[in-house]
MARBA-3410 file (N, C-alpha, C, O; in Angstrom, 1 decimal):
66
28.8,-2.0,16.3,27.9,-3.2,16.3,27.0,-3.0,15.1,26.4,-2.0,14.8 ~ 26.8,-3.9,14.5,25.8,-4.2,13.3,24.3,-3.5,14.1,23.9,-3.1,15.2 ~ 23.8,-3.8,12.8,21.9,-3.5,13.2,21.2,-4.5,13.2,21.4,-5.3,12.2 ~ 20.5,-4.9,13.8,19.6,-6.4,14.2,18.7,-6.2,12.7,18.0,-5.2,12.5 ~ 18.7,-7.3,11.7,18.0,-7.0,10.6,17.2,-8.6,10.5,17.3,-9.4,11.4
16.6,-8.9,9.4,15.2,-9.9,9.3,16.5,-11.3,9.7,16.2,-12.1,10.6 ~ 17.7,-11.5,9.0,18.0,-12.8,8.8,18.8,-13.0,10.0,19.2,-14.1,10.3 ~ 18.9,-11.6,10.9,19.4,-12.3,12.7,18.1,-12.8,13.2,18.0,-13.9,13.8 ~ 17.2,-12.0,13.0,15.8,-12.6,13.6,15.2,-13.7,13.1,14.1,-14.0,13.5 ~ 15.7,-14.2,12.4,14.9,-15.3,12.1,16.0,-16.3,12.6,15.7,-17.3,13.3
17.5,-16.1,12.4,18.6,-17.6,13.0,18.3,-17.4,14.2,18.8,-18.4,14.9 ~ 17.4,-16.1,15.1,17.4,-16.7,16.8,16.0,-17.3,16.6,15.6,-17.8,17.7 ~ 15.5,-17.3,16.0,14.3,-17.9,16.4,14.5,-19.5,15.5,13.5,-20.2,15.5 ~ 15.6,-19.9,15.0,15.7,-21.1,14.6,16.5,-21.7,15.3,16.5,-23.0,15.2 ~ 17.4,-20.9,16.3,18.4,-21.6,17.1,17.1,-21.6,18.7,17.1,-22.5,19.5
16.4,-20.5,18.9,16.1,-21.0,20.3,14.4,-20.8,20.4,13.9,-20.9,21.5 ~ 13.5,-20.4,19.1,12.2,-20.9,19.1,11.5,-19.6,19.6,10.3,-19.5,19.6 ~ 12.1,-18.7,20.0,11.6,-17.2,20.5,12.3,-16.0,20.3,13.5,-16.1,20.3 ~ 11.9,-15.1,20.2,12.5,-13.7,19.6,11.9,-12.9,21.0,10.8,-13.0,21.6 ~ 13.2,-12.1,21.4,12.1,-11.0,22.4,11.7,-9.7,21.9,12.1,-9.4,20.8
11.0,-9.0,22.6,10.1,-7.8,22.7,10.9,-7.0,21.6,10.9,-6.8,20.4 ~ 11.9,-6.5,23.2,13.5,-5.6,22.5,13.5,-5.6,21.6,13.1,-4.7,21.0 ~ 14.4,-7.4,20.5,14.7,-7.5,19.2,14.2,-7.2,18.4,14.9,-6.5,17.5 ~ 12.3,-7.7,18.2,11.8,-7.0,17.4,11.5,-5.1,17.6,11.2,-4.3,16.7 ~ 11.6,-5.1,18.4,11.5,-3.2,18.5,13.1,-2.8,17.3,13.2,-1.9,16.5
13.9,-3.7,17.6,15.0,-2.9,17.4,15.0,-3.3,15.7,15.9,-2.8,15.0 ~ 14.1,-4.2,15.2,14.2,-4.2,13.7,13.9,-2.7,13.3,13.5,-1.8,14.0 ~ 14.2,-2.9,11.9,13.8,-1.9,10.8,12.2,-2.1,10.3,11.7,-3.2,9.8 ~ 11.4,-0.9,10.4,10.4,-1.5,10.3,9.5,-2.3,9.3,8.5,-2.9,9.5 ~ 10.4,-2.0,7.8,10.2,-3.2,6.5,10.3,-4.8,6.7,9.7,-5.8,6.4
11.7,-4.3,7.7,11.8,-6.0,8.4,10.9,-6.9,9.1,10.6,-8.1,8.9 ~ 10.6,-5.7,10.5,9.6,-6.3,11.0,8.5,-6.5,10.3,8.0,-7.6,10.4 ~ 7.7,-5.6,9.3,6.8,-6.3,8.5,6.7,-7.7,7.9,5.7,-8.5,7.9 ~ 8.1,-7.8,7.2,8.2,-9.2,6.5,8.5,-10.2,7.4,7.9,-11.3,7.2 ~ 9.1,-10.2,8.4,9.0,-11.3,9.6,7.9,-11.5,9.9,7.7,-12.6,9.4
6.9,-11.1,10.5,5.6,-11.6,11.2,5.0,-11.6,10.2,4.5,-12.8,10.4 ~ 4.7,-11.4,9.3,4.4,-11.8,7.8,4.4,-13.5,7.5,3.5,-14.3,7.3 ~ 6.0,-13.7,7.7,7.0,-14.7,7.1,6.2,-15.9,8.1,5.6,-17.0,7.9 ~ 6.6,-15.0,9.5,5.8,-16.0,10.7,4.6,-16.5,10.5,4.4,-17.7,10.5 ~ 3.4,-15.3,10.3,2.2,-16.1,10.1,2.1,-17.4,9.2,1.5,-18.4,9.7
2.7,-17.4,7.8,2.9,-18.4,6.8,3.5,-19.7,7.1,3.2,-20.9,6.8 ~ 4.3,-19.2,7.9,5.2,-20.6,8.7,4.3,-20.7,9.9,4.9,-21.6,10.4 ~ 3.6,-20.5,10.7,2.9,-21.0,11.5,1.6,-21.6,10.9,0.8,-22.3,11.6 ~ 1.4,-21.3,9.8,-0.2,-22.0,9.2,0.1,-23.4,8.4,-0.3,-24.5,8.5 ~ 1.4,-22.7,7.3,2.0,-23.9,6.7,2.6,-25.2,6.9,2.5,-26.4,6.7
3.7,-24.1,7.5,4.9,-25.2,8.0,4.8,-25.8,9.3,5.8,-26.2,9.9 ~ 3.7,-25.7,9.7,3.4,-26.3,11.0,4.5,-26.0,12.5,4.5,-26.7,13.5 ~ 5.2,-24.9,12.3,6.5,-24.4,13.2,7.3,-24.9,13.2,8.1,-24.8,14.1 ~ 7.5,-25.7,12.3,9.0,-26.2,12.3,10.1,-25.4,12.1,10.2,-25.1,10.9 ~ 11.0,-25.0,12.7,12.0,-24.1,12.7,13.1,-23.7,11.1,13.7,-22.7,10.5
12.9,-25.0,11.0,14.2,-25.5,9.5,13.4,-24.8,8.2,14.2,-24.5,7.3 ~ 12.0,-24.4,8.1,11.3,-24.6,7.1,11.0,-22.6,6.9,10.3,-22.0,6.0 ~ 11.9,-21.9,8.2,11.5,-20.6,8.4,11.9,-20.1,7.1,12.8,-20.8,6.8 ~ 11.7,-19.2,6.0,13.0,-18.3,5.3,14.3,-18.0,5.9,14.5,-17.7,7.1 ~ 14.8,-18.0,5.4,16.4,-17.9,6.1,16.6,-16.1,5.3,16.7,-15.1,5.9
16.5,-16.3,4.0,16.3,-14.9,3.4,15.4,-14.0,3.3,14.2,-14.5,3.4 ~ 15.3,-12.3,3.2,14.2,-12.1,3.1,13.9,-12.0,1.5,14.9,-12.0,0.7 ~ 12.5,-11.9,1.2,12.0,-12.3,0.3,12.3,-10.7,-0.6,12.3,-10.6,-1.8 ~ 12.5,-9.7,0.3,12.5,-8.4,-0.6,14.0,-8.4,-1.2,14.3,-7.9,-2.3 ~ 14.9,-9.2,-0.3,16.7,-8.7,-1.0,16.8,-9.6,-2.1,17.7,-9.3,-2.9
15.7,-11.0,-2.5,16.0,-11.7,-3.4,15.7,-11.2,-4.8,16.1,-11.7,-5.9 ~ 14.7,-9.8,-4.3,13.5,-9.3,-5.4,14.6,-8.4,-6.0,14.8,-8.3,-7.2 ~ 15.5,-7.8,-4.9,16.7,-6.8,-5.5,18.1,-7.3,-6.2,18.9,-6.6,-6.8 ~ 18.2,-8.2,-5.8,19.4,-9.4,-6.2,19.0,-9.7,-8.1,19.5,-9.7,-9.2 ~ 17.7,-9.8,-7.5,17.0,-10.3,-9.3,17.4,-9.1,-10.3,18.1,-9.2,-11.3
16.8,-7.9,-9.8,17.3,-6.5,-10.5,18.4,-5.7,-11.2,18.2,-4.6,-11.6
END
């Protein structure tokens, strides 16, 4: 089985609007940083609209660039 990483946590929280406890325990903890991070931004910004979440994280795009 794979490892629960930022871009499963964020498609459950775009498919069903909540993440549990567990999931986030079972992130990596760079991940979980940048998710609740990602979240605060999209809860101030984007007003919670789901569609508007990152789909990517912002650190693999930094390494993709590299």
């Amino acid at each position: 089985m794979s490892e629960y990483r930022y871009e499963d946590a964020v498609k459950q929280l775009q498919e069903s609007g909540a993440i549990g406890l567990a999931d986030l325990k079972s992130l990596p903890h760079d991940d979980l940083v940048e998710l609740l991070e990602e979240i605060k931004v999209w809860c101030l910004y984007a007003g919670g609209k789901a569609e508007k979440l990152p789909k990517e994280s912002k650190k693999k795009k930094k390494k993709k660039k590299d």
